[in-house]
C-alpha positions as CSV (number, residue, x, y, z in Angstrom):
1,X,-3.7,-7.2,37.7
2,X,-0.5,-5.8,39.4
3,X,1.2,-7.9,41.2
4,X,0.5,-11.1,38.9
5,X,4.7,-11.2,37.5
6,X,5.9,-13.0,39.8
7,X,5.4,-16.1,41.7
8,X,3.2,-16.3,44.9
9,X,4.9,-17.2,48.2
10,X,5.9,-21.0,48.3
11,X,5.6,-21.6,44.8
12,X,9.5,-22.2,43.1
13,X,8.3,-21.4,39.7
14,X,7.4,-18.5,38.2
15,X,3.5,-19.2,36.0
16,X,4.2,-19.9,32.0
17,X,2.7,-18.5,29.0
18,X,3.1,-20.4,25.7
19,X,4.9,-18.4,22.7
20,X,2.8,-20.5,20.6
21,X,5.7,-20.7,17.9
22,X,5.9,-24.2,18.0
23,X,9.4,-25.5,18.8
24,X,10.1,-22.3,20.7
25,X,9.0,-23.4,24.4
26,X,11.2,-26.4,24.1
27,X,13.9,-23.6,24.1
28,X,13.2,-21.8,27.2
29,X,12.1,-24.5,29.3
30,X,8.1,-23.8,28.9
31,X,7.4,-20.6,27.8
32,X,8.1,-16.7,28.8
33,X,7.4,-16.0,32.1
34,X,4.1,-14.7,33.0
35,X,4.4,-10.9,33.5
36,X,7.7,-10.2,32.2
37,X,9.2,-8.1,29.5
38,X,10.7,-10.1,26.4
39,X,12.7,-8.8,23.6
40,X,13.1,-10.4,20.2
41,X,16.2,-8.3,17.9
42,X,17.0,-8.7,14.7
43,X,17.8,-7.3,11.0
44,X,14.9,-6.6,8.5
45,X,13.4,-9.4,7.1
46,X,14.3,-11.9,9.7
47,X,11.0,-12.6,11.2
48,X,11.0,-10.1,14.5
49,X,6.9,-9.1,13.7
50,X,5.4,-12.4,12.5
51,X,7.0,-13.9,15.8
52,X,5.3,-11.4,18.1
53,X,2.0,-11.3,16.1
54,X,2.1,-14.7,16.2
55,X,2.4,-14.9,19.9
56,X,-0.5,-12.6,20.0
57,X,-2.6,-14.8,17.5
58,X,-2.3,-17.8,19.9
59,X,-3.6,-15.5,22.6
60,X,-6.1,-14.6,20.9
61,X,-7.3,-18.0,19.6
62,X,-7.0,-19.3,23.4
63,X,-9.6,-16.4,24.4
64,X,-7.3,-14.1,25.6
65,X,-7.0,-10.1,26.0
66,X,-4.0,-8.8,23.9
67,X,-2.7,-5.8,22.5
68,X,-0.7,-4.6,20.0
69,X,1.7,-1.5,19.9
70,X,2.9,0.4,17.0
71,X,4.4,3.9,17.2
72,X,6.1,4.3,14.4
73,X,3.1,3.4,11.9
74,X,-0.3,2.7,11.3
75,X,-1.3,-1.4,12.6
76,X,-3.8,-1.0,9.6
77,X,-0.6,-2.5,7.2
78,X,0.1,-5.3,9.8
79,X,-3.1,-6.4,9.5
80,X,-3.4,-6.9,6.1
81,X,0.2,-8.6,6.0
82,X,-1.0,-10.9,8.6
83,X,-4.2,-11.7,7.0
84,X,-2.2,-12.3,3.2
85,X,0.7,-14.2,4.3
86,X,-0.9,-16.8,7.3
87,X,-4.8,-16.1,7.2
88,X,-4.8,-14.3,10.7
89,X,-7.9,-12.1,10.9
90,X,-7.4,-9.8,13.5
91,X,-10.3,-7.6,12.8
92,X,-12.5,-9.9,14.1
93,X,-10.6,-10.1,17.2
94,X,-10.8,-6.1,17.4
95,X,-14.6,-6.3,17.0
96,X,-15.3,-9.2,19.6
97,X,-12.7,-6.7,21.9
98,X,-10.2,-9.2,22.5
99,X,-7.6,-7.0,20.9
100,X,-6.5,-3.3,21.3
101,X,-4.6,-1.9,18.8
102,X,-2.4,1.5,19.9
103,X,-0.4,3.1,17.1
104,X,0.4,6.5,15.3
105,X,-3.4,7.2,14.4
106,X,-3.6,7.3,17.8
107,X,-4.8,11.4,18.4
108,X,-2.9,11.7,21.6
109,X,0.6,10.1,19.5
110,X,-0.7,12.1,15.9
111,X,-1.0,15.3,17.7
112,X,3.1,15.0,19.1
113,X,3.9,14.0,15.6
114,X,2.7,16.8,14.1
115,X,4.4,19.5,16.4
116,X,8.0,20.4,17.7
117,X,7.9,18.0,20.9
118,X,11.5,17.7,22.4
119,X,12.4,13.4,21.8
120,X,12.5,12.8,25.7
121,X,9.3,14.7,26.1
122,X,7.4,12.5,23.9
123,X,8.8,9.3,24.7
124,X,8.0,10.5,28.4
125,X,4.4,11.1,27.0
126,X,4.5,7.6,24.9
127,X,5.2,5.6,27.7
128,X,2.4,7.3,29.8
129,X,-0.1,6.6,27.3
130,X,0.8,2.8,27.1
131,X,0.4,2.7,30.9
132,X,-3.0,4.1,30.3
133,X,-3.9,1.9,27.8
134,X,-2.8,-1.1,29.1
135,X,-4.3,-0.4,32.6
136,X,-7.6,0.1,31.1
137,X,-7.8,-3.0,28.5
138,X,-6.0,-5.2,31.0
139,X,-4.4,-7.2,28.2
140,X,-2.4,-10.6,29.3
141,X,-0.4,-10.3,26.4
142,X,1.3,-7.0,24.7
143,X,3.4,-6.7,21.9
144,X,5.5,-3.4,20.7
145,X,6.5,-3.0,17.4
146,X,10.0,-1.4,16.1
147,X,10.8,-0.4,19.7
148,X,14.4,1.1,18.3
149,X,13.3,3.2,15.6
150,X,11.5,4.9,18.6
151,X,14.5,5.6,20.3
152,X,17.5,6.3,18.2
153,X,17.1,10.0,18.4
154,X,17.7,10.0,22.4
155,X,21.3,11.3,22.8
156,X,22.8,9.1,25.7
157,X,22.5,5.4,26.1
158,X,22.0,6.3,30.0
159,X,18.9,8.4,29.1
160,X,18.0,5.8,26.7
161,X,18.1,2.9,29.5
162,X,16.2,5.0,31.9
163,X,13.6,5.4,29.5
164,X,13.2,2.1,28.4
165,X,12.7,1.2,32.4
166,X,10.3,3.7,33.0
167,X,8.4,1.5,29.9
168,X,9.1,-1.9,31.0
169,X,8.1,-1.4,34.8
170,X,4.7,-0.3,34.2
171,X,4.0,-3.4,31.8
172,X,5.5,-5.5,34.5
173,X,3.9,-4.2,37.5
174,X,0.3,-4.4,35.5
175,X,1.6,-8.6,35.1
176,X,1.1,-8.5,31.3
177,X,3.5,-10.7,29.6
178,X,4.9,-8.3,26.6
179,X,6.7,-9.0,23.6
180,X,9.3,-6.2,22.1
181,X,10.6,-6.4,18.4
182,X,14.1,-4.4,18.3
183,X,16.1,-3.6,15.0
184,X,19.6,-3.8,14.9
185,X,20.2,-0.9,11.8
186,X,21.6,1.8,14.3
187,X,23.4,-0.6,16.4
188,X,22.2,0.3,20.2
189,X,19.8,-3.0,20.5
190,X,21.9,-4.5,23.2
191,X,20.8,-1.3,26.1
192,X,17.2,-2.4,25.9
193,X,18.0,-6.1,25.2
194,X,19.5,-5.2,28.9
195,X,16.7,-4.2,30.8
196,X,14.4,-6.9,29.4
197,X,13.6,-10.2,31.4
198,X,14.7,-12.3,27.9
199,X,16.2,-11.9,24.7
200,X,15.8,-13.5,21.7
201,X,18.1,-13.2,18.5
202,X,16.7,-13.6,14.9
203,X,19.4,-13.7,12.1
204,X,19.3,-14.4,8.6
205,X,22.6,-15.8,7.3
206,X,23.8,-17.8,4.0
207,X,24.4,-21.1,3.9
208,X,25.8,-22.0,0.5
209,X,23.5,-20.6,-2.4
210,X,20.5,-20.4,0.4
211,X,19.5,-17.8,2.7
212,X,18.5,-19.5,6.2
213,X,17.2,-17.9,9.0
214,X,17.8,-18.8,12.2
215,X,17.4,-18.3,16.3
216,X,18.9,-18.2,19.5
217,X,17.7,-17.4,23.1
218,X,20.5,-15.2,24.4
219,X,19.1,-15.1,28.1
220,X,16.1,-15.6,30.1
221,X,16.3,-14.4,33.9
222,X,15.1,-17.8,36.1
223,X,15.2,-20.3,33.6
224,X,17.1,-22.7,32.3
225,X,17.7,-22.2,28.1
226,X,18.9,-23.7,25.4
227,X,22.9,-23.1,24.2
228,X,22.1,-24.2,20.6
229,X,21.3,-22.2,17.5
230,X,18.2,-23.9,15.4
231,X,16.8,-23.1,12.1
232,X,13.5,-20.7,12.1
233,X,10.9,-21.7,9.7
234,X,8.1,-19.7,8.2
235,X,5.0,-21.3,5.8
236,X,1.9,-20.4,5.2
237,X,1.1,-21.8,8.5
238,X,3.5,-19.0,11.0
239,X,6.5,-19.8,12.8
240,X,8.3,-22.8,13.7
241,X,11.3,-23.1,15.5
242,X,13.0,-26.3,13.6
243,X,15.0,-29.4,15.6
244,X,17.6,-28.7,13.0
245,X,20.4,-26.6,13.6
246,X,22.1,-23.9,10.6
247,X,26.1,-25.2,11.4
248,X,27.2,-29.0,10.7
């Protein structure tokens, strides 16, 4: 599959892949591009994991290979969340093989864990395995869970950028079209948010006596995007991005 990011010779744009949160492509002028490496930051609770799992879900539906990422915990929790709150069953999917799931009961991951392993060292390691895994399953769409809380004990924001290209370039060059959740607690979002192909904000602020979240697209290299801020919307159903914007 390497190769696949980017356009072929002639061709002006690069190939689409729907977000499937509905509202969203409107946003970004059709969709992430295929192959590329897109970040979505925000606080807790504004909707960073129901948006990527929610791009994987319409993957999935659509027949597609996907995988999901999570180092810091077990994906066993997601799942059930998923399941509760919109119906997703993603077990199914992992038993017809359209979806790999990588995350810390992973032995190669559990094994680090449990020992002394210098923090460059294992996100060296971490990123090695996800090359691995990806080049095996061959997934069109990825997503990566709580990227941040993997790196905040990496002393240098250079290191930290290095690292985080070493990650992206393999997902890029294997023309999977990924989708990163990043936290803003420790406050160092915006050196991955820099490597990344776009960036997405989530926020979650109070408008009167109601708590509204809302969304932005901050940039997206090659495309045209949207300059306005619009209300995010979550039901029983997912995700929608609303036409409605937070500010009069």
């Amino acid at each position: 599959m390497a190769g696949q990011s980017g356009p072929k010779e002639g061709e002006a744009r690069y190939p689409r892949v729907e977000s499937g949160i509905p509202g969203f492509d409107e946003l970004v002028d059709g969709g992430f591009h295929q192959g590329t490496v897109n970040t979505v930051t925000g606080g807790s609770g504004t909707g960073k994991t129901v948006f990527a799992s929610q791009f994987i879900y319409h993957g999935l539906i659509k027949g597609e290979k996907t995988m999901i990422i999570t180092p810091s915990e077990s994906s066993a929790s997601l799942k059930r969340d998923l399941n509760s709150s919109f119906g997703w069953d993603l077990w199914k999917y992992e038993k017809e093989e359209l979806l790999a799931v990588v995350d810390v009961t992973d032995p190669v991951l559990r094994l680090q864990k449990s020992i002394d392993v210098d923090t460059v060292e294992f996100l060296i390691n971490f990123r090695k395995l996800v090359s691995r895994k990806v080049s095996e399953e061959k997934p069109k769409r990825v997503f990566i869970d709580d990227l941040m809380a993997f790196f905040t004990a990496v002393e240098t924001p250079f290191k930290m950028r290095s690292l985080a290209d070493d990650l992206f370039g393999p997902l890029r060059a294997e023309g999977v079209t990924s989708v990163v959740t990043i936290g803003t607690t420790f406050g160092m979002n915006e050196i991955l948010e820099y490597g990344a192909d776009s960036c997405t904000i989530l926020d979650r602020i109070r408008i009167g006596n109601n708590l509204v979240r809302s969304i932005y697209v901050m940039k997206m290299r090659g495309s045209k995007i949207s300059n306005s801020i619009r209300i995010l919307d979550i039901s029983d159903e997912g995700m929608a991005v609303s036409t409605l914007q937070p500010y009069p």
